[in-house]
C-alpha positions as CSV (number, residue, x, y, z in Angstrom):
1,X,11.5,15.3,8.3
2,X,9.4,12.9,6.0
3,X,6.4,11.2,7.8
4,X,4.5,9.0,6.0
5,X,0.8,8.6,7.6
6,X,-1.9,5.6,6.7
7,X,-5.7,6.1,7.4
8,X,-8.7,3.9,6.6
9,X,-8.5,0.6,8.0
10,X,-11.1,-0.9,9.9
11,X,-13.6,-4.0,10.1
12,X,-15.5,-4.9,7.1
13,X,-17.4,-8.1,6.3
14,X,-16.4,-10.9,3.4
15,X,-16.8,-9.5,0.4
16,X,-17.3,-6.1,1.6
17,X,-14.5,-3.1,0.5
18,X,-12.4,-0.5,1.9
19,X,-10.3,2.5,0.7
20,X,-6.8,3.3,2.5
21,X,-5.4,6.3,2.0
22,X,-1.7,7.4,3.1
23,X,-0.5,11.0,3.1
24,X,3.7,11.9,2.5
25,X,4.8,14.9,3.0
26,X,8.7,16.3,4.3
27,X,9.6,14.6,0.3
28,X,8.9,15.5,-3.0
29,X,6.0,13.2,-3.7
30,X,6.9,13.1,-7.6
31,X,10.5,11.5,-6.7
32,X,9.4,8.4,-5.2
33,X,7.7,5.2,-6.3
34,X,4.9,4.1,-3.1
35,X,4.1,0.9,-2.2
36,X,1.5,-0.8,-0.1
37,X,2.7,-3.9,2.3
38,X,0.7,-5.6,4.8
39,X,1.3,-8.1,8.1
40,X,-0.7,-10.5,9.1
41,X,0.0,-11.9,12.5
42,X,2.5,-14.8,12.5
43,X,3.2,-13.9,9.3
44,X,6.2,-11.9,7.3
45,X,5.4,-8.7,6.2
46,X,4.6,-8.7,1.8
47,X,4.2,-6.6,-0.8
48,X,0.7,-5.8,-2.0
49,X,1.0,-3.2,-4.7
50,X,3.2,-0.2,-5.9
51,X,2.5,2.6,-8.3
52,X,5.9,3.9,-10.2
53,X,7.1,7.4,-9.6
54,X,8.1,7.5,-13.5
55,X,5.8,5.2,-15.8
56,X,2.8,5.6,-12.9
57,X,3.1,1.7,-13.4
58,X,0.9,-0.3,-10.9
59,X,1.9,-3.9,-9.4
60,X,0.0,-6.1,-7.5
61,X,0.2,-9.6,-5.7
62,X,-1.6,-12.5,-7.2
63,X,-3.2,-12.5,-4.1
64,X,-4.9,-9.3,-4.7
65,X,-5.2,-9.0,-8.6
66,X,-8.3,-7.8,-9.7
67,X,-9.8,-6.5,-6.4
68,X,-7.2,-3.8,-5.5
69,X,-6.6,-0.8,-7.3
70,X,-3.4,1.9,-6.4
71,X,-3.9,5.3,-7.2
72,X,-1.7,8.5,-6.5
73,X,-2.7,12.0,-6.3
74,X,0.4,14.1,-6.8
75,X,-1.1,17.2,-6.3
76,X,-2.3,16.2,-2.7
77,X,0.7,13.9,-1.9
78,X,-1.5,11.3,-0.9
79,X,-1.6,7.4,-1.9
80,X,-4.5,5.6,-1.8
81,X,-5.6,1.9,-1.8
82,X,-9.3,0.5,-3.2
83,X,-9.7,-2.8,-1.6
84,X,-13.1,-4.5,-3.3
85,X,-13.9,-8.3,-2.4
86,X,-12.6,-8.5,0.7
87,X,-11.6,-11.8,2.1
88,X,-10.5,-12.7,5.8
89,X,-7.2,-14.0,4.4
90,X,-6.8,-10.4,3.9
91,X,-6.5,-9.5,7.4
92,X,-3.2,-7.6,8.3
93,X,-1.7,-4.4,9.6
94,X,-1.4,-2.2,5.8
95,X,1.5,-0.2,5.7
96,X,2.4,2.8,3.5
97,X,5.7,3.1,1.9
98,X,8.0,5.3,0.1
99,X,11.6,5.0,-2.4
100,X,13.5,7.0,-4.3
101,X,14.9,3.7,-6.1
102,X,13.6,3.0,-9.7
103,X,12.9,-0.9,-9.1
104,X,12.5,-3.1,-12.1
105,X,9.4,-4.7,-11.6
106,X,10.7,-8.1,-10.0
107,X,11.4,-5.7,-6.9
108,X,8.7,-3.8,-6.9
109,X,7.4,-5.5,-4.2
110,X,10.2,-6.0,-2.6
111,X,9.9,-4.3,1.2
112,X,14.1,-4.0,1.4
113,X,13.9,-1.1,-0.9
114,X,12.0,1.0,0.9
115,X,13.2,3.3,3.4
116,X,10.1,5.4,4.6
117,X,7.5,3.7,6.3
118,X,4.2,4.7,8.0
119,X,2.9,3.1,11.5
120,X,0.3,1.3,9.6
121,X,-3.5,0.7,9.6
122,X,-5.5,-2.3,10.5
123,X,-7.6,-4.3,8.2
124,X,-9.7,-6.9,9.5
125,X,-12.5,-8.9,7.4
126,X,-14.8,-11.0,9.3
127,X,-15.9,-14.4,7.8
């Protein structure tokens, strides 16, 4: 049974970082490309950044260029998420997901092609 498991959230000021960190495990880690979507309320749910289970290419949102970084430990079959700069736009329930689909990188991002999915982790940034 895959479960896919998010930690890390919490409240953080402006400007002020966080590290997520999702655990996989019931999969073989190396097989899938992981992504990182998030929901803000009244919102739809986007893609924020995926890491490649064959180049180890990283994408990431305009919105978050340059401030988050995606990172994958194989060995631990954990995903992980350094948020620097945090702004209270970002504010949104993160989730952690997983797919065995090689996306070019127009879908990368693209939250149809995944098919595991943690419960997610809120992120709140006060102003």
């Amino acid at each position: 049974q895959v479960q896919v498991v998010e930690s890390g959230g919490g409240l953080v000021q402006a400007g002020g970082s966080l590290r997520l960190s999702c655990t996989a495990s019931g999969l073989t880690f190396d097989d899938y490309s992981m992504g990182w979507f998030r929901q803000a309320p009244g919102k739809e749910r986007e893609g924020v950044s995926c890491i490649s289970r064959t180049s180890g290419n990283t994408y990431y949102a305009d919105s978050v260029k340059g401030r988050f970084t995606i990172a994958r430990d194989t060995a631990k079959n954990k995903l992980y998420l350094q948020m620097n700069s945090l702004k209270p736009e970002d504010t949104a329930v993160y989730y952690c997901a997983a797919t065995r689909i090689i996306l070019p990188p127009v879908y990368s991002l693209d939250s149809k092609y995944y098919n595991y999915w943690g419960q997610g982790t809120q992120v709140t940034v006060s102003s």
